[in-house]
C-alpha positions as CSV (number, residue, x, y, z in Angstrom):
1,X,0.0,0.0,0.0
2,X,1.2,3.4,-0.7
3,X,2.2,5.3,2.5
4,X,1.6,8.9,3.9
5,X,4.4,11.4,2.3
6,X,5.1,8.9,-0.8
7,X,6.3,10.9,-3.3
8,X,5.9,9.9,-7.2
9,X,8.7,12.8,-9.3
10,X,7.8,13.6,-13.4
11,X,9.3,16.0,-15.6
12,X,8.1,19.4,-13.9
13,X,6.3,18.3,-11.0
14,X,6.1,16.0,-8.0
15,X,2.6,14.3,-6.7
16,X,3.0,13.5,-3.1
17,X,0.5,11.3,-1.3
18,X,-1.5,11.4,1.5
19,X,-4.6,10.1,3.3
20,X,-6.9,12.1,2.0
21,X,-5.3,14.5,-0.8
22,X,-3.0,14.5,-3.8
23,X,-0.2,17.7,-3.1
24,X,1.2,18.5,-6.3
25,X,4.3,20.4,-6.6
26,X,5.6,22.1,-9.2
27,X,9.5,22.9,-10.5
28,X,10.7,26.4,-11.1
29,X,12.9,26.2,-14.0
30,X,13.5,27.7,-17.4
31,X,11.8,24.3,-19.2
32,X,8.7,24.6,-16.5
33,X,5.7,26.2,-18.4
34,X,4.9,29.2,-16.5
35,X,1.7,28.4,-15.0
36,X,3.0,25.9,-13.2
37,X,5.6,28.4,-11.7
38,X,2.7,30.7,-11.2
39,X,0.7,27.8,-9.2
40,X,3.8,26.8,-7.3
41,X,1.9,23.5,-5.4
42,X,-1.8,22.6,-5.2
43,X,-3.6,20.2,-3.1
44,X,-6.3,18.1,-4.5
45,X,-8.8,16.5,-2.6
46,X,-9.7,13.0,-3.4
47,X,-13.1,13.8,-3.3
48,X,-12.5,16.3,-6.3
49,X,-11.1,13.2,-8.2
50,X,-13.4,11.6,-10.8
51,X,-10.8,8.9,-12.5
52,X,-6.8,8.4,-12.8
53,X,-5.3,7.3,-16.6
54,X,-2.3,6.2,-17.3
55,X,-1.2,6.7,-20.8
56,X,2.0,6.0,-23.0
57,X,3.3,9.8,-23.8
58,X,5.5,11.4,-26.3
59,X,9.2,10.6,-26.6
60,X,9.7,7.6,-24.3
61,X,7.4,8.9,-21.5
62,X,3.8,7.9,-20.0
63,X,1.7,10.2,-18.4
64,X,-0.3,9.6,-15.0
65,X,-3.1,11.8,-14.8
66,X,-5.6,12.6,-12.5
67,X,-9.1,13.7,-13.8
68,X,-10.8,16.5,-11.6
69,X,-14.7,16.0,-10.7
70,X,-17.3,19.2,-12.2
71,X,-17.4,21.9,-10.7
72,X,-14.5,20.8,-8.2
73,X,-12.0,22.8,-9.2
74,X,-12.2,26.9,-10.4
75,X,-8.7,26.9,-12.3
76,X,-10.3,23.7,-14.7
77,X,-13.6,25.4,-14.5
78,X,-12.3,28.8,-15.8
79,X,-9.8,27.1,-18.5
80,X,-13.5,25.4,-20.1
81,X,-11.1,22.7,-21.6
82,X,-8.5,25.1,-23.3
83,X,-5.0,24.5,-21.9
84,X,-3.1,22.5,-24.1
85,X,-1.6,18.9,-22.7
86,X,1.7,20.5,-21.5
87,X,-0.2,23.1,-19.4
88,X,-2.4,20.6,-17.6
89,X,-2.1,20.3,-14.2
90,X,-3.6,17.1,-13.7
91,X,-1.0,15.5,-15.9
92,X,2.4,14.0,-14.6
93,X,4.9,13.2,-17.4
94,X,7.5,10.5,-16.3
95,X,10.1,8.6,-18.0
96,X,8.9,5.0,-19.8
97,X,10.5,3.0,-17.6
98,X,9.0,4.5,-14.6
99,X,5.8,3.2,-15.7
100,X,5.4,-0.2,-13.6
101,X,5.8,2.7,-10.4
102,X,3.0,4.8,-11.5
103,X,0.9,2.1,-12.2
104,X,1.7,1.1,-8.8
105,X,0.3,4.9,-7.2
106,X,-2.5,4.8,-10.3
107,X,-3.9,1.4,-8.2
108,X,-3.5,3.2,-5.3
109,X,-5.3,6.5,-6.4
110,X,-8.0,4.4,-8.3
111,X,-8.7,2.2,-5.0
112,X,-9.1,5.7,-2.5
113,X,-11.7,7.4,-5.1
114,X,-15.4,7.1,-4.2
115,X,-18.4,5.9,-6.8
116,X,-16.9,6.5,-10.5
117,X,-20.1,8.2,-11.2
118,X,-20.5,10.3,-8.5
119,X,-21.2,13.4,-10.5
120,X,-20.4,17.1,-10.2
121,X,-19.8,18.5,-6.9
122,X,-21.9,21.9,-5.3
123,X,-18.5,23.9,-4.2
124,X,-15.0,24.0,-5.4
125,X,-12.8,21.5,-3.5
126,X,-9.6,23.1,-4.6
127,X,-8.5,26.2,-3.5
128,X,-8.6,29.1,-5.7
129,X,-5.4,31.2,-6.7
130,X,-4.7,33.7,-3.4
131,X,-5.2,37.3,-4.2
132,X,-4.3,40.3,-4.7
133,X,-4.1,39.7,-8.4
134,X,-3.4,41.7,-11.3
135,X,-2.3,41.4,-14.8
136,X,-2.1,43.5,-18.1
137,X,-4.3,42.7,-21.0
138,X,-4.4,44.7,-24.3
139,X,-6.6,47.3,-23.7
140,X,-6.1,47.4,-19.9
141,X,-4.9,46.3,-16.3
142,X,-7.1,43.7,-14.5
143,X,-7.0,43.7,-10.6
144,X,-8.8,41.8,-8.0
145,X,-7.8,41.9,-4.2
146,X,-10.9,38.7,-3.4
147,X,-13.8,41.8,-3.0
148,X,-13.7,43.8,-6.3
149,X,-12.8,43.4,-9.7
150,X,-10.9,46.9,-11.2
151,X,-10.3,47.5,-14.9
152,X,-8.2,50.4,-15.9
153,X,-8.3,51.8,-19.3
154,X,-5.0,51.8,-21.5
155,X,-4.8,55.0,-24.2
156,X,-3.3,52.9,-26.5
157,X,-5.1,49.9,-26.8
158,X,-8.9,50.6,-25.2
159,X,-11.9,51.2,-27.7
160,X,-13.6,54.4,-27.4
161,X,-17.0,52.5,-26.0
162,X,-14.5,52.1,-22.8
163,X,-13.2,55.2,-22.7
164,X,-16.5,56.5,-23.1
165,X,-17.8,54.3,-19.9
166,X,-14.5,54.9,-18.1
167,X,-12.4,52.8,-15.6
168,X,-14.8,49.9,-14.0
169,X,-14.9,48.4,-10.3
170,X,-17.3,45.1,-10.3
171,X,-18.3,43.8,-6.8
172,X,-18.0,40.2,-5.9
173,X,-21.2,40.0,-5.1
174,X,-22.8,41.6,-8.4
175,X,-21.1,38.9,-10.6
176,X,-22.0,35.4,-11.1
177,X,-19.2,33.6,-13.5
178,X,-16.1,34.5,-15.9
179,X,-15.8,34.1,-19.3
180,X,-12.1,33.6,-20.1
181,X,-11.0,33.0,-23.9
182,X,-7.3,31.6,-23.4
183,X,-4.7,34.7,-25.3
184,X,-3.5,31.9,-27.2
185,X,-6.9,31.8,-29.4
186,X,-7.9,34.5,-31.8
187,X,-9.3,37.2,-30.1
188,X,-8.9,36.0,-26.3
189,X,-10.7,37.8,-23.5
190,X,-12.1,37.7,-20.0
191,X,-14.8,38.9,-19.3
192,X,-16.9,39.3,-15.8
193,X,-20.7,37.9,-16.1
194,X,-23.2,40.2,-14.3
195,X,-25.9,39.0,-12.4
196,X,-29.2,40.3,-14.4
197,X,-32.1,42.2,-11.7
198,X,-34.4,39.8,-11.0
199,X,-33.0,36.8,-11.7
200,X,-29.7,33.9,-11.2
201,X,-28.5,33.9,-14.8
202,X,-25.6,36.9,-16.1
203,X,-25.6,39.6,-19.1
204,X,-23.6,38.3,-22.0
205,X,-22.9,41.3,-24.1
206,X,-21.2,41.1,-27.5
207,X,-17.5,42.2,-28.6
208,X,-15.2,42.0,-25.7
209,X,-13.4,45.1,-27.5
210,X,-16.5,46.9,-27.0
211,X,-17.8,45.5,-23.4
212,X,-16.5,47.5,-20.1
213,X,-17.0,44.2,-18.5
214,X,-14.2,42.5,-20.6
215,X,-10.6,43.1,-20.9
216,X,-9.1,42.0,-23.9
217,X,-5.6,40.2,-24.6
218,X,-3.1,40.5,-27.2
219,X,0.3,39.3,-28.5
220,X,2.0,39.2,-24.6
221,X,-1.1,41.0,-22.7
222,X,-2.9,38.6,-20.7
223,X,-0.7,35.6,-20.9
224,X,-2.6,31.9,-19.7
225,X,-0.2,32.2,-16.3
226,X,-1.7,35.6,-15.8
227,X,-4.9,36.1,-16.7
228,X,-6.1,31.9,-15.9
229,X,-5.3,32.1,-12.6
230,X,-6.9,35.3,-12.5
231,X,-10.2,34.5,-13.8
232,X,-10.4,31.0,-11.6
233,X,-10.4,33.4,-8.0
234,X,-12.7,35.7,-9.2
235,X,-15.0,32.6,-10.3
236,X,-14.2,31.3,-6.7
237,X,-15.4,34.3,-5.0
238,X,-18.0,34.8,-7.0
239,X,-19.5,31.1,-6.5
240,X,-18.8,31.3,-3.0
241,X,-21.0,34.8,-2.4
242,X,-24.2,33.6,-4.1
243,X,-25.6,31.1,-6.0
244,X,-23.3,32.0,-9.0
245,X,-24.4,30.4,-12.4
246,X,-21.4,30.1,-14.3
247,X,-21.6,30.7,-18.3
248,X,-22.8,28.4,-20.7
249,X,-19.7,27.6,-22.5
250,X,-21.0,24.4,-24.4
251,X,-22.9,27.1,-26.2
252,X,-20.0,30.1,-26.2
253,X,-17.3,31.2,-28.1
254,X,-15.0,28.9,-26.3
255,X,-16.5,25.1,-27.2
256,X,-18.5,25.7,-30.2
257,X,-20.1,27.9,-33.3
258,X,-21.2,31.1,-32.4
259,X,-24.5,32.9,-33.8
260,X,-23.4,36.1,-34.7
261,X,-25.4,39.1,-33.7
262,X,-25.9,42.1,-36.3
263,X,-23.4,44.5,-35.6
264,X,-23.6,48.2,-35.1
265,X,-21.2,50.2,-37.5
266,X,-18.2,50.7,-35.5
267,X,-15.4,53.9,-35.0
268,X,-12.8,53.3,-38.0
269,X,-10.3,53.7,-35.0
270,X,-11.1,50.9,-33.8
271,X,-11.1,48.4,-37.1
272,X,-7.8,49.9,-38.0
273,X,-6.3,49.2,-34.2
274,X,-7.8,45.7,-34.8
275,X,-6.4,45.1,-37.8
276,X,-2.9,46.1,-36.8
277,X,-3.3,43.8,-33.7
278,X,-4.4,40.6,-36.4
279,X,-1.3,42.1,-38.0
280,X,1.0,41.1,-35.1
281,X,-0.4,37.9,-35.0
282,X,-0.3,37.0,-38.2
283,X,3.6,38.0,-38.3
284,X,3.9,36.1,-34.7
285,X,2.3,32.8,-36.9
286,X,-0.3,32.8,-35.0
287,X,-2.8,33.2,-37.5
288,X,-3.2,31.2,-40.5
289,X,-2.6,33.0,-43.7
290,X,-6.6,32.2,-44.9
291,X,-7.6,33.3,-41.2
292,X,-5.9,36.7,-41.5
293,X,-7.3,37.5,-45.0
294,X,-10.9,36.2,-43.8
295,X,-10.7,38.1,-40.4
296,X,-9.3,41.4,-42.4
297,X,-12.3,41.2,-44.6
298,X,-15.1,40.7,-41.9
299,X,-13.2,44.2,-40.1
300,X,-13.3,46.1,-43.4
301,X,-17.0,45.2,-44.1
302,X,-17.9,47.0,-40.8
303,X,-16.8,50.6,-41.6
C-alpha cells in the first residue's frame, strides 16, 4: 500500500501522497511552463477526483493523470477545456520505464476514489489562486484583491466605447461567472458575467473590444499564467457569495459555433487598431494565412 508522504517525481512536478489529498508540486525552472511556476503546489482532494489514466506519452514517456470531478476545481472550470496537454495540471509526465511505479500509485489513487459516477460536486474542492491579483491585458490592467474586480483603461489599446464608460470596479457580489478566452486563441478575453435584476443567470454582451465588463488580450497582454489564474479566484469568490451560475460555454465562443449578432457600424479607430493587432499575430504565426485574409475582410465590411 502506498504510505503517507510517498512521493511519485515527473518531468516538472512532483505528486505526493497522503490520506486524503494529492499535493502537487511544481518545479521552477527555465523548461517549466509558467503556469505551473505561477501555481507553485496545489492540493487536490480526493473527493474532487473523478478517475486516474495512465497513458503511453510522447518521446519515451507515459503520463499519470488525475481527472478532476465538475465543478470541483475553479482553475479547470475557468480554462473550459482550453489549456493544451503540456499546461495541464492534472498530468504527470514521467520517464517510460517509470511506468510499472506509477501504475503502482495509479492502483493506489484508483482504490481511494469514491463511486466513478459520482457526479459534479456543489462547491469547489480546490482552493482558488490567493489574491491580490493583477495582470495586463491589451486594452487594460485587471485587478482583484478577493472583494472587487478593477479594470483600468490603456490609451493605447482601449476602444472608445470604454473610454467613453470609463475605468470599471465590479463587486463580488454583483457577478456570477467569468468568461475567459485563453490569449492563445484568436481574439482572447475575459470577461466578468453580471448577475441580471431579478434573476440567477448573467448579461452576456457582445465584442469584448466593445464591453467595459471584458478586458481584452493581445500578442504578450494577458498571458494563460496571468490572466487563468486570474479568472479562476474571481469565479471562486463569486461562487462562494451567491448562488453563482457560471456561463454556458458548451454554447459560447470557447467550445463551439457562435450565432453572430448584427453588428452596429463601429469607429474606423477601432477596425484599423484591430487590424494592426491581427497584423501582429499574423507576423507572430499565430494566425493562419486564410484566417488573416478572412478576419481582415469581416473588419473592413464593418466601416
Amino acid at each position: 500500500m502506498a504510505r503517507m508522504g510517498d512521493v511519485l517525481a515527473g518531468f516538472h512536478a512532483a505528486w505526493e501522497f497522503e490520506s486524503d489529498s494529492v499535493l502537487i508540486r511544481f518545479e521552477r525552472g527555465i523548461r517549466t511552463p509558467k503556469l505551473f511556476q505561477a501555481l507553485g503546489e496545489r492540493r487536490i482532494p480526493l473527493d474532487a477526483i473523478a478517475s486516474v489514466t495512465l497513458t503511453p506519452g510522447k518521446r519515451g514517456t507515459v503520463v499519470l493523470r488525475a481527472e478532476p470531478r465538475p465543478g470541483a476545481d475553479p482553475l479547470m472550470e475557468a480554462a473550459a477545456g482550453q489549456l493544451r496537454d503540456v499546461c495541464d495540471p492534472y498530468r504527470l509526465v514521467l520517464p517510460a520505464e517509470r511506468e510499472t511505479l506509477a501504475e503502482y500509485y495509479a492502483d493506489e489513487l484508483r482504490a481511494m476514489l469514491g463511486p466513478p459516477d459520482a457526479g459534479p460536486v456543489e462547491r469547489y474542492l480546490v482552493r482558488a489562486p490567493e489574491t491580490p491579483l493583477q495582470f495586463k491585458a491589451y486594452d487594460g490592467k485587471a485587478s482583484f484583491d478577493g472583494k472587487s474586480v478593477a479594470f483600468r483603461w490603456f490609451w493605447t489599446g482601449a476602444s472608445s466605447a470604454k473610454w467613453k464608460a470609463g475605468d470599471q470596479t465590479f463587486a463580488v457580489a454583483d457577478l456570477c461567472g467569468v468568461e475567459w478566452r485563453s490569449p492563445e486563441i484568436f481574439e482572447g478575453h475575459l470577461r466578468l458575467v453580471r448577475r441580471e435584476a431579478g434573476g440567477p443567470g448573467g448579461s452576456r454582451p457582445g465584442q469584448a473590444d466593445q464591453d467595459p465588463a471584458a478586458v481584452v488580450f493581445g500578442l504578450g497582454y494577458g498571458p494563460v499564467h496571468e490572466s487563468l489564474p486570474f479568472a479562476a479566484a474571481v469565479l471562486a469568490a463569486a461562487r462562494s457569495g451567491g448562488p453563482a451560475v457560471l456561463p454556458d460555454v458548451a454554447s459560447g465562443p470557447v467550445a463551439g459555433a457562435v450565432a453572430v449578432a448584427p453588428r452596429a457600424r463601429r469607429d474606423p479607430a477601432d477596425i484599423a487598431e484591430r487590424i494592426r493587432h491581427l497584423g501582429e499575430l499574423h507576423e507572430a504565426g499565430l494566425v493562419t494565412d486564410d484566417e488573416f485574409s478572412v478576419k481582415k475582410a469581416e473588419l473592413l465590411a464593418e466601416l
